[in-house]
N, C-alpha and C positions, 0 to 999 in steps of 0.2 A: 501553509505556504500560499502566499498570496491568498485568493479567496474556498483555498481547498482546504478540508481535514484530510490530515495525511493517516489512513486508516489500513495501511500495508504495504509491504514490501515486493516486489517483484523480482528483482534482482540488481549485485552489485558488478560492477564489470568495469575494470581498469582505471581509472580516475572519477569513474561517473558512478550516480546510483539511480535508480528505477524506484520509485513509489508511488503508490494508488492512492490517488486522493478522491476526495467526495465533496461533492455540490451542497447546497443547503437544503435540496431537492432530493439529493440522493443519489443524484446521478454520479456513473466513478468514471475515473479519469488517469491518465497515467501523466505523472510528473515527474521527469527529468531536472537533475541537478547535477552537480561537481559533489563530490565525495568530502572533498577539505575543501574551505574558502581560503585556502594558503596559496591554492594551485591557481587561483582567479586572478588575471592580469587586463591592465586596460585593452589589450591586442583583443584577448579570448571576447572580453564582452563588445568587443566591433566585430569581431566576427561574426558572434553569435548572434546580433542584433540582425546585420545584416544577411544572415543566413534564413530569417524567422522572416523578414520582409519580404524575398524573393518567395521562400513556401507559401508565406500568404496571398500570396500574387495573381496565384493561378487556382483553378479548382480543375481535378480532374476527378473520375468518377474513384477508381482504387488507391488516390493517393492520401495517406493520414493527416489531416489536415494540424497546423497548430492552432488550439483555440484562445489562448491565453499564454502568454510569457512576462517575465521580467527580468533583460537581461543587467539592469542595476541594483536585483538585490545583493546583498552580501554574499549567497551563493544563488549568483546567477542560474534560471529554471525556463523550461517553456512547458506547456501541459498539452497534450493531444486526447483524443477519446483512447478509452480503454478497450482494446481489440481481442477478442479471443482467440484463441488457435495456435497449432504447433506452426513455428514456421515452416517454410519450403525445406529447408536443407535438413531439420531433423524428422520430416513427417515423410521426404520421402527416401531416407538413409533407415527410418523404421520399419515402412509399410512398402517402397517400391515408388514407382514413378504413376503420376495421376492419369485417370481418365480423357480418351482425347475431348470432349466437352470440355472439361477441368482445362486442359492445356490452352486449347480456344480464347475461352475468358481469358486466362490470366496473360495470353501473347496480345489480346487485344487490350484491357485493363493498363498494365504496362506501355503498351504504343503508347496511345492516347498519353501516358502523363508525362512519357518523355519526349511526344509533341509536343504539349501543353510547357512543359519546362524551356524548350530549346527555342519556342517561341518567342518568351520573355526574355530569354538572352540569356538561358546559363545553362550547365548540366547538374546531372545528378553526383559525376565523379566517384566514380566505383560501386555500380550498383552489383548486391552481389546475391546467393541464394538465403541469405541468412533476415535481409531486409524485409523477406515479403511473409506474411502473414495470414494462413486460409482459413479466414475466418467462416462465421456461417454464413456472411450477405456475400460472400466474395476474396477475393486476394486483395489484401491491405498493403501497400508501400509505404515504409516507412522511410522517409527521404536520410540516406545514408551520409552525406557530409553532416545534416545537422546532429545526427546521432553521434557520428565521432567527434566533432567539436569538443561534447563535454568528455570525449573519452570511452574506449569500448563501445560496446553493443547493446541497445534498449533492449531485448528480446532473451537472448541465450548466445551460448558460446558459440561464434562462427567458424567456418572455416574458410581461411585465408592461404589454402595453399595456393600455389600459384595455376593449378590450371583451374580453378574457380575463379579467381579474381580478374575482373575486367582490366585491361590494361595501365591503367593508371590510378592512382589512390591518395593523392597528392590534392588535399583540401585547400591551400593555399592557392595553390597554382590549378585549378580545375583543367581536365584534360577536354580535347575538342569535342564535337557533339558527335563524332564520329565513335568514339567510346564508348559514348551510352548506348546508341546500335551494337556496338561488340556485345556489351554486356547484356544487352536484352534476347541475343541469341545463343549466348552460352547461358542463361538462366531458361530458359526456355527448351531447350536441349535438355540441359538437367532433368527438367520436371515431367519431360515426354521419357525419357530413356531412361535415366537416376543413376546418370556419372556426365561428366563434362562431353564436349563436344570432341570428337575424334575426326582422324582419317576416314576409317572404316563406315563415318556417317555416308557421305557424299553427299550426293546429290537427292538421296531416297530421306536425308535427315535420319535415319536408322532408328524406326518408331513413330516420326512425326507425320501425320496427313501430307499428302503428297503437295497442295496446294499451300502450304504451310511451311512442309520442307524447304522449296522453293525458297521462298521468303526467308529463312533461317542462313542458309548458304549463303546466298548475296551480302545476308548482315556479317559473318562469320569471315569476310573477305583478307586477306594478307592484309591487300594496301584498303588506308583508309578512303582512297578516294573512289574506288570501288563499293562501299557499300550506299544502301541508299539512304536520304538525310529521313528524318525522325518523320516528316509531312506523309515523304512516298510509304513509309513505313508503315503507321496508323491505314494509310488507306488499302494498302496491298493484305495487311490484315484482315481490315474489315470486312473487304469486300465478299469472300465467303459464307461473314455471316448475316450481310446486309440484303436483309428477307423483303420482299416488296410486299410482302403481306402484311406486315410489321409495320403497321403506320405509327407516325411522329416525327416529331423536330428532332434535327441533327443531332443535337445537344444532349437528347434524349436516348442516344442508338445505344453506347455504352452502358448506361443504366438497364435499359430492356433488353441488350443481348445477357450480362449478366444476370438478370434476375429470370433471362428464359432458360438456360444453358449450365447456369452455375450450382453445385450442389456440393455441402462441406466436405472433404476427403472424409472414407470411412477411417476411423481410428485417428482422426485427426484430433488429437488432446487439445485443451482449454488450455488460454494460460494461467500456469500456476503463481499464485503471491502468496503471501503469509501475512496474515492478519497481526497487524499490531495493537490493538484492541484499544482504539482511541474512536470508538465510537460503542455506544448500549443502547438498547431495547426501550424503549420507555417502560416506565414503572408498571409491574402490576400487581393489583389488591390479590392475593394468592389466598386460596384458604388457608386456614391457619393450621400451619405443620410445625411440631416442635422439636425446633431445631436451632440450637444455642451457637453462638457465633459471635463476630467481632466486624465492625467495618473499620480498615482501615486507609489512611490515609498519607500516602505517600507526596507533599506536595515538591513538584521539583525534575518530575518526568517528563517535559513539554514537548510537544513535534518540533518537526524542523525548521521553525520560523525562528523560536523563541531563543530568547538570550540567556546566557547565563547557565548557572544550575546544571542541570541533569536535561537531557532531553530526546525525544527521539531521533535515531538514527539508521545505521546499519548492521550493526555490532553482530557478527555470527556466532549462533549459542554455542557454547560448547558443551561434549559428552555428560550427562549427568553422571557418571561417576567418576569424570575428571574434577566435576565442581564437589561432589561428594569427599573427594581427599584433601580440597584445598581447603575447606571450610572446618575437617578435621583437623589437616595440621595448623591449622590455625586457632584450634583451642579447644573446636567444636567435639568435645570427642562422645559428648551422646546426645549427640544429633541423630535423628531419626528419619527415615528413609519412607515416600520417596522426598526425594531432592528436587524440587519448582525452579525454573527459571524465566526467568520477566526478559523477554531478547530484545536485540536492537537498540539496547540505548545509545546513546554519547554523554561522559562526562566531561566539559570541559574539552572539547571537541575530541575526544579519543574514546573511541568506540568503547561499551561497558555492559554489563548485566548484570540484572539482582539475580541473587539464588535465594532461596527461602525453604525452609524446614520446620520442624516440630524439634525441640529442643528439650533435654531434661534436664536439671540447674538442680544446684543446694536451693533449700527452702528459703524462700525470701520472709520478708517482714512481714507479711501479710496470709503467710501460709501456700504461698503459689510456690510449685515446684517446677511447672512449664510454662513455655513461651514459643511464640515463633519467634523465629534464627532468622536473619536478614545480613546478608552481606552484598556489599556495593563493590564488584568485581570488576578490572579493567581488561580488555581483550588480550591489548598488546602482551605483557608481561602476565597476566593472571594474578597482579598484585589487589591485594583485597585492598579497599580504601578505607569502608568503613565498617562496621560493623552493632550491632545492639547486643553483644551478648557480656558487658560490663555491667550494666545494670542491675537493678531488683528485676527476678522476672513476673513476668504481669501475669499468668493463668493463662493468655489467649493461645490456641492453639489452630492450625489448618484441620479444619473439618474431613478424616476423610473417608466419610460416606460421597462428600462433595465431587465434584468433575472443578479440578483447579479451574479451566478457561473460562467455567462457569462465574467464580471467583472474583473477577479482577477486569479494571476496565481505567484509561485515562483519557480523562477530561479537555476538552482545546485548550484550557488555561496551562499544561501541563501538570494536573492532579491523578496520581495511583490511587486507586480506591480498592480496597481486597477484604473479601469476605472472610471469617476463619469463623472456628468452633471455640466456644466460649466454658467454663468452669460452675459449677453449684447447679443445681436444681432449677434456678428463678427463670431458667431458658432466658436468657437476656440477650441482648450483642449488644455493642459498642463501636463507634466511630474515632479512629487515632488519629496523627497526623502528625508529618514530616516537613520543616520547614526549607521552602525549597530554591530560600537562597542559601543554604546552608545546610550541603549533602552529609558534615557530620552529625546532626540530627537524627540521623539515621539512628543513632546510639541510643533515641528515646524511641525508638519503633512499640506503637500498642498501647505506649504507657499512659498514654489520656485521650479521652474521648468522650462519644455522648452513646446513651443508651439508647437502642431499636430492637424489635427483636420478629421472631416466626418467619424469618426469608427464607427460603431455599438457594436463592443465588443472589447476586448483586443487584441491588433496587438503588439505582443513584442514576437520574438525568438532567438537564439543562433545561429547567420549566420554563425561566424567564431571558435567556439568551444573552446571557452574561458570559460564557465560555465556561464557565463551571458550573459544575453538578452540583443538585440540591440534593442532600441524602433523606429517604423516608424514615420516617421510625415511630412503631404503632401506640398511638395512645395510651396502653394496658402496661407500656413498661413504668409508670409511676408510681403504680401499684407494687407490690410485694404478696406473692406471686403474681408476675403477670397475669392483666384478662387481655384476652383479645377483646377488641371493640370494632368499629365501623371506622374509626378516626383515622386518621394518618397525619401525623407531622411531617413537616420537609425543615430541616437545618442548612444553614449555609456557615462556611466560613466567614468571621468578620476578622480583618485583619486587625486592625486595634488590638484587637481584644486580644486576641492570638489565640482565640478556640470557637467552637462550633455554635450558634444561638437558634433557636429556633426561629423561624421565616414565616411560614404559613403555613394553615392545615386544611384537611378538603376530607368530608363525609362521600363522595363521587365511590359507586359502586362500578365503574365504567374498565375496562379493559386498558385505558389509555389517561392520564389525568392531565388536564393543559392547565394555565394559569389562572385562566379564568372560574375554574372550580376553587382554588381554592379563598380562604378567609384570610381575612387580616387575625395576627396573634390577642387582640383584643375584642375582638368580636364571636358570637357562637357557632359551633361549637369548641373553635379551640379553648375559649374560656372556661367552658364545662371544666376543664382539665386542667385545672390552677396554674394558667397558661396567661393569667394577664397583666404580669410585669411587661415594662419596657422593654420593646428589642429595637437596634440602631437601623431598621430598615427602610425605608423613604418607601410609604403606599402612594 
């Protein structure tokens, strides 16, 4: 999505979806999107444009800043840094109400950005406990009208009862700045006490530092014209923890009071995502363990940029032995347990998931009585779409000495790649493939490919930055029995051709192999290895 690999899911919530994307650096990032690009209208994306312009406006020390957007893609996105931590509303509904240090920061954290906001000329418009994020540098604001734009909650489920909610919540029509005062003292009440603001507070704030209470009551006022505007606010904050020992620029007070003052809540959990497994390890030369397998090759599971085909999405897995009965009534009936599932895709923009198993078949032509079982499942209905179990079966099976996650990894171009355990003595494996404009393919799942062998997990990465992965495969598979050797091959897909050719090879004993190790397929050592036919690749 735009210039991110989209390598996990964080969560789905009401029209919008949350995913973790990644740098080319490494760096993750949380990118927001619309869930269906059915629901994108020209209104949404002038909102959301102009929604992204005013966040960018300002910088305040706790506010999440957006670093990137594109509100003209096809499913309009903005991306901000990826923030740790339970929010406010679930961290203190678990563990209780924070530290008065913890409260400090986050009453001043908060002033400041809804200075900084009201400055520019706009509000936050329902800032609530659900927004703010205690991470380990500090409380994170995540600016709440941009978040509902796309629908729901970037974070986790809120609560919006009404005595949590600032008085107004109406993204269209933003309420006065008087509002984001309300809400900044019933979020701040919360997190000293760990329920809403009451009667019973007064004037003592019921919990909060006496110079602090103060300030909370006045914001807490009936009439709007009673509390004080967002400037008197930040400063009648500050001013407690504005140390004269403390030297630096203004600019700077927020930064140094949080990093004096601020320490993560105990039992304040991480936040959680689910790895979608569109990123691997770089290759490595492993000693040689014998262990027979298959690489396969699913092409057609792309992130959420790509067109067409099969590709990643949201899709929630479902029960493995809910998928265990569909795949039997559906014909599967010795299919073999356990039951794999590949989560999150979208087919043809409705959420979907592979399931995959060890299957036992009448004997084929060839003497193979097993296969792995692949079916292309849609969320909505549970209706299978496709399936491989028409076929001859191919021998290949899921390895399971194996750890599946270990298994299975897709490529930016949207390529599935999966390890399995393979048939005969020769230890060999093999690379399959699915063509991935055309998810009925599916129906040749395993059934061609190229020979590698002695992996213990999946060996496929991106040497030359082409978006797709180069698969390894050791020199000794040409032999009958394999040798292990020092070699390594890398194949790529050539499309032409419509199967795997060999690319280049690299003798590198190194932990990491770049492009520059390896050789051209006419030059040695790959020639050693009656490797010096033409291949279609431009050196």
């Amino acid at each position: 999505m735009g210039a991110y690999r989209i390598v996990g899911l964080v969560c789905r919530d009401g029209a919008a979806v949350t995913y973790v994307g990644s740098t080319k650096e490494g760096r993750r990032v949380a990118v927001r999107t619309v869930a269906d690009e059915r629901a994108v209208t020209p209104d949404l994306r002038s909102r959301l444009d102009h929604r992204i312009i005013l966040v960018r406006g300002i910088s305040a020390t706790c506010l999440v800043p957006v670093i990137d957007a594109d509100p003209t893609a096809e499913r309009p996105w903005y991306a901000t840094p990826l923030v740790s931590g339970a929010t406010l509303q679930d961290h203190v509904s678990a563990h209780g109400p924070l530290g008065a240090d913890q409260v400090r920061v986050l009453a001043l954290g908060l002033a400041e950005a809804i200075d900084a906001a009201h400055t520019a000329g706009w509000t936050f418009a329902s800032l609530t406990t659900s927004d703010i994020v205690l991470a380990p540098a500090g409380p994170a604001l995540l600016d709440p009208a941009l978040t509902r734009l796309l629908g729901g909650h970037a974070t986790a489920a809120r609560d919006d009862t009404p005595e949590n909610a600032p008085p107004s919540t109406d993204v269209a029509e933003p309420p006065d700045t008087a509002a984001d005062v309300h809400a900044w003292a019933t979020v701040v009440t919360f997190a000293a006490t760990g329920r809403p603001p009451g009667p019973e507070d007064g004037a003592t704030g019921g919990g909060l530092a006496p110079q602090l209470a103060e300030v909370v009551t006045h914001a807490l006022h009936d009439d709007p014209r009673e509390r004080p505007d967002a400037e008197t606010l930040f400063r009648q904050v500050a001013q407690p923890l504005n140390d004269p020992a403390q030297a630096g620029a203004a600019d700077t007070f927020v930064p140094r009071a949080v990093e004096r003052y601020w320490s993560a809540p105990e039992g304040s959990a991480t936040t959680a995502w689910t790895p979608l497994h569109t990123e691997k390890s770089q290759p490595r030369l492993r000693p040689k363990v014998a262990v027979a397998g298959v690489l396969v090759l699913v092409a057609g599971l792309a992130t959420v940029y790509a067109a067409g085909g099969l590709t990643l999405g949201s899709g929630d897995v479902t029960d493995h032995e809910t998928n265990a009965r569909l795949i039997e009534e559906a014909g599967c009936d010795d299919c073999t347990t356990p039951v794999h599932v590949v989560p999150g895709l979208e087919h043809q923009g409705e959420d979907a998931r592979l399931v995959l198993t060890n299957a036992t078949t009448d004997q084929g032509e060839f003497g193979a009585e097993e296969q792995v079982a692949v079916y292309l499942i849609r969320n909505r209905d549970d209706e299978i779409l496709a399936h491989n179990m028409s076929g001859e079966p191919t021998g290949m099976t899921i390895s399971p000495e194996l750890e599946f996650d270990d298994l299975w990894s897709i490529d930016d171009s949207g390529n599935f790649y999966l390890l399995t355990g393979g048939p005969g003595d020769d230890e060999t494996q093999r690379v399959a493939w699915l063509n991935q404009d055309d998810p009925r393919s599916v129906e040749n799942f395993s059934a061609h490919g190229v020979q590698t062998a002695w992996q213990e997990s999946l060996e496929a990465t991106d040497l030359d930055g082409d978006q797709t992965f180069e698969v390894a495969a050791d020199a000794g598979v040409r032999t009958f029995p394999p040798e292990p050797t020092n070699v390594r091959f890398y194949y790529k897909y050539h499309r032409e051709d419509h199967m795997f050719l060999p690319w280049k090879c690299t003798d590198s004993q190194g932990a990491t192999v770049a492009e520059e190790d390896l050789y051209p397929m006419s030059e040695e050592p790959c020639s050693d290895y009656g490797q010096q036919e033409e291949v279609p690749w431009d050196y």
